[in-house]
N, C-alpha and C positions, 0 to 999 in steps of 0.2 A: 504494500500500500504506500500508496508517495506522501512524502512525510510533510506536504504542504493541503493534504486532504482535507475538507473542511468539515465531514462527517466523522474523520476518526476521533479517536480517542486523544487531547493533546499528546503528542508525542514527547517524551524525554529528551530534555536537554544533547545528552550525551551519546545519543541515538543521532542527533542532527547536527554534530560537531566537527565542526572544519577546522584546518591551521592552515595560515599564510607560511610561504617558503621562505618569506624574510628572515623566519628563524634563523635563516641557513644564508640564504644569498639572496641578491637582487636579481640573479641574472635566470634563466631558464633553458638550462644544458643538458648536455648526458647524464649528469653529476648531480644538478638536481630531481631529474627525471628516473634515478636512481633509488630513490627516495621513500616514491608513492609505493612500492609493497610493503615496506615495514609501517609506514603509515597507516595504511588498513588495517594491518595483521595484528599494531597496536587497539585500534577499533574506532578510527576516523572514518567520517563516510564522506569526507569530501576532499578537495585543497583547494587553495587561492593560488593563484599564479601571478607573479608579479610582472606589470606587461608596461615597466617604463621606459621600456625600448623595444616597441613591437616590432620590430621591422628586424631584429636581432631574432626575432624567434619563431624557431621550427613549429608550427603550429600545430601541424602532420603529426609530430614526433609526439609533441604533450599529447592531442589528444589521443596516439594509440596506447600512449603510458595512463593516463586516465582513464581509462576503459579495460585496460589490461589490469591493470589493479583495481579495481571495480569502485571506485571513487568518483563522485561529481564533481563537477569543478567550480569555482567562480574566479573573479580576475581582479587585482587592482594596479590604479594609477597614478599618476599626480603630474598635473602640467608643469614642462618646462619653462626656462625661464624667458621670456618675449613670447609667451603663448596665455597671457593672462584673458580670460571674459572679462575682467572689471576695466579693460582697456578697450574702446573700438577699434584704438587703432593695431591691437594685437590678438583682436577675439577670431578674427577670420583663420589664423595660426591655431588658437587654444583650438579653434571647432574641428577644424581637418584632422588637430592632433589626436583629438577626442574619438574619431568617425575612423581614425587605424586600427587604433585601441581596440573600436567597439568590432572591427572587424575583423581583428585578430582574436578577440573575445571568441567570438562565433565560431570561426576554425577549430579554436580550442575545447570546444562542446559550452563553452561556458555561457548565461544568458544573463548574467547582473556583471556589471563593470560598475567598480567602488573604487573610493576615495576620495580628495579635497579638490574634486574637479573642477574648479571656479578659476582658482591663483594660482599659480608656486607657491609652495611650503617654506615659510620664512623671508618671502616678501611682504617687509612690515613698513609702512609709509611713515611711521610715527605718528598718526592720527586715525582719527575714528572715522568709518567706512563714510563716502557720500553717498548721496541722492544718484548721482551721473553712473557710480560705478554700481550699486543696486539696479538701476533700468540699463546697463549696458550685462550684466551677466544675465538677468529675464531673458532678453532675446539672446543673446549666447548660450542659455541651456534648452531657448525653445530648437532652435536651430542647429544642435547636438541631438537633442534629443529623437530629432528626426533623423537624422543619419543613424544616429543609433536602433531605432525602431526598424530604418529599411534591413538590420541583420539580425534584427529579433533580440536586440539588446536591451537593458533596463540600465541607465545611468542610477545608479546612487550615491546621490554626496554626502561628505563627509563634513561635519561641523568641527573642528581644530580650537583649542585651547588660542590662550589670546598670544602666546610665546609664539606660536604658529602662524599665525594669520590673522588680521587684523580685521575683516569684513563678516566671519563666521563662526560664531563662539557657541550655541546655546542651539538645542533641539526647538525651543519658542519660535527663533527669526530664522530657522531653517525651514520651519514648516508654513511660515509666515511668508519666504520668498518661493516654498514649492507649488502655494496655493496663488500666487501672480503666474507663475511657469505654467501652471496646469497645462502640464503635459503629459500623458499616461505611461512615457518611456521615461520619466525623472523622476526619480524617489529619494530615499531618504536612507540612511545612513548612519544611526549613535555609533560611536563608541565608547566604552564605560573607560577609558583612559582619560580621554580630554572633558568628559561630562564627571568626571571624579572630580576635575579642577573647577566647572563652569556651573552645573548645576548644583542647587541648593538642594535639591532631593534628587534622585536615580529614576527613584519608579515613578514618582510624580510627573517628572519631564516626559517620559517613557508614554503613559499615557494620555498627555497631552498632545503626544505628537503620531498619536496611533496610525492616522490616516494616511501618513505618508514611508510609513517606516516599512520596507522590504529588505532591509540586508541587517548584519549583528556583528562586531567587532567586540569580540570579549577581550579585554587587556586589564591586568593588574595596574594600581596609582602608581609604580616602580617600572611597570612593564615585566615582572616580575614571572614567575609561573601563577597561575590562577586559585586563588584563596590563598595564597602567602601575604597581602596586605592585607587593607581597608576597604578596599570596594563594598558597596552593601551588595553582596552577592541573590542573599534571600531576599530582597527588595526588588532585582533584577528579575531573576525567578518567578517571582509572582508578577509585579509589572506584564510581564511575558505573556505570563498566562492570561490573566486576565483581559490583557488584548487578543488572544488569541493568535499571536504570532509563530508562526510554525515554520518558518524559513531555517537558513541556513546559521549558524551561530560557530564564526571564525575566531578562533584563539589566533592572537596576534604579538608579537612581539619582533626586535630587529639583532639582527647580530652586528655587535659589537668592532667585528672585522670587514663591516662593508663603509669604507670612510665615506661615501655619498651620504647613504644613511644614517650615521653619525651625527654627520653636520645640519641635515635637517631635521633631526630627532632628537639633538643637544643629548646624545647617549653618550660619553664621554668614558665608563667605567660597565666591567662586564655584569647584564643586569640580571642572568640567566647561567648557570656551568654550560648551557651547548644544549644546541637545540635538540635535540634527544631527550632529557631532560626535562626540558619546559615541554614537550608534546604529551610526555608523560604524564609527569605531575597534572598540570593542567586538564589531561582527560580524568585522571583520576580524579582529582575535585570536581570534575564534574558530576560525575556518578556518585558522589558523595552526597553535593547537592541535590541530585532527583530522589537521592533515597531519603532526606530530611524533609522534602513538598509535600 
């Protein structure tokens, strides 16, 4: 039964639990496509594929290694830099970059493409978003979102801590700029990392923002393995449920040795022993978690 069925029974957390390769690298090679059978065998049922240089990857390759380890997929991104939507004069770049993505997305079986798809990660203007770059990213994700729909994609963005991005802080103005967007191929996006910093409650936010939310980034306040902080976990959990959210739920976290990632994620100190580790751990509290619901 597909574990986004609206007559089943809610399904378990750890039943519908994915991990980002980031643990491991940014890039998508032999080496990470090496990967996905101890991945399942651990009891993940999906991966993310990190696709911030689609044009670098074997699409073919992922997806017979996704299928061959019998794992679903989903994908994430983040615009380059001079490909921002809060720019006119660089959104025409951000969309194209976006419409590779979402195409490489597809090749790769995957049908949600995630992340802080609006800006680059750590372009901070040192003020507070305008009026111009608000209605210039509207029609930047309306007209993403259409290239993305012609491959069967679902944009979901991602709202970033204010260290990250100056324009997208809070599930409230995410769901506040997806309801201008109304577009049925752009959704929505938490992560319990940046909403650890930005929201005053987890589940509160969670449910407020029900209607736009199709994809789930589970990340420790440390980026940690999952239930070794603060996160209100059983807050999350129920939030969940209570919305009836039955998608995908990616454990996320960056290694330490990819310096790209580093500098946009101000990781500076190892926040994990190695992604082996954190896959584990982190399923593990999972299961922990459904067994206390």
């Amino acid at each position: 039964m597909r574990i986004d069925d609206p007559v089943a029974e809610w399904p378990p957390l750890a039943g519908r639990a994915g991990i980002n390769l980031m643990a491991w690298s940014a890039t998508i090679g032999p080496a990470e496509l090496a990967l996905l059978p101890q991945l399942a065998e651990l009891g993940y049922a999906c991966v993310e594929l990190p696709l911030l240089a689609p044009e670098t990857v074997d699409t073919g390759a992922a997806r017979r290694a996704c299928e061959a380890a019998g794992l679903a997929c989903t994908a994430s991104s983040a615009l380059p830099r001079g490909a921002s939507l809060l720019d006119p004069a660089e959104r025409k770049a951000g969309i194209a970059f976006l419409a590779r993505c979402a195409a490489a997305a597809a090749e790769c079986g995957a049908t949600i493409l995630c992340g802080p798809l609006y800006t680059p990660v750590g372009q901070l203007p040192g003020r507070p978003r305008t009026p111009a770059e608000w209605q210039s990213c509207v029609e930047g994700l309306r007209a993403a979102g259409d290239r993305a729909a012609a491959f069967g994609v679902t944009l979901a963005i991602e709202p970033l801590n204010r260290f990250e991005t100056h324009f997208l802080n809070t599930l409230d103005d995410a769901a506040r700029l997806l309801d201008e967007v109304a577009h049925p191929a752009v959704a929505l996006h938490p992560d319990t990392f940046h909403m650890n910093i930005e929201e005053k409650q987890l589940s509160k936010a969670i449910r407020r923002a029900a209607r736009h939310i199709r994809h789930i980034h589970l990340s420790e306040n440390d980026r940690g393995s999952l239930g070794t902080g603060h996160v209100d976990w059983a807050g999350v959990r129920d939030a969940l449920r209570t919305i009836g959210y039955r998608g995908w739920l990616v454990a996320e976290t960056f290694s330490g040795r990819i310096p790209e990632l580093a500098a946009a994620t101000a990781i500076w100190r190892p926040v994990v022993a190695d992604g082996w580790t954190y896959a584990r751990e982190s399923l593990d509290f999972l299961r922990r978690l459904d067994a206390t619901s």
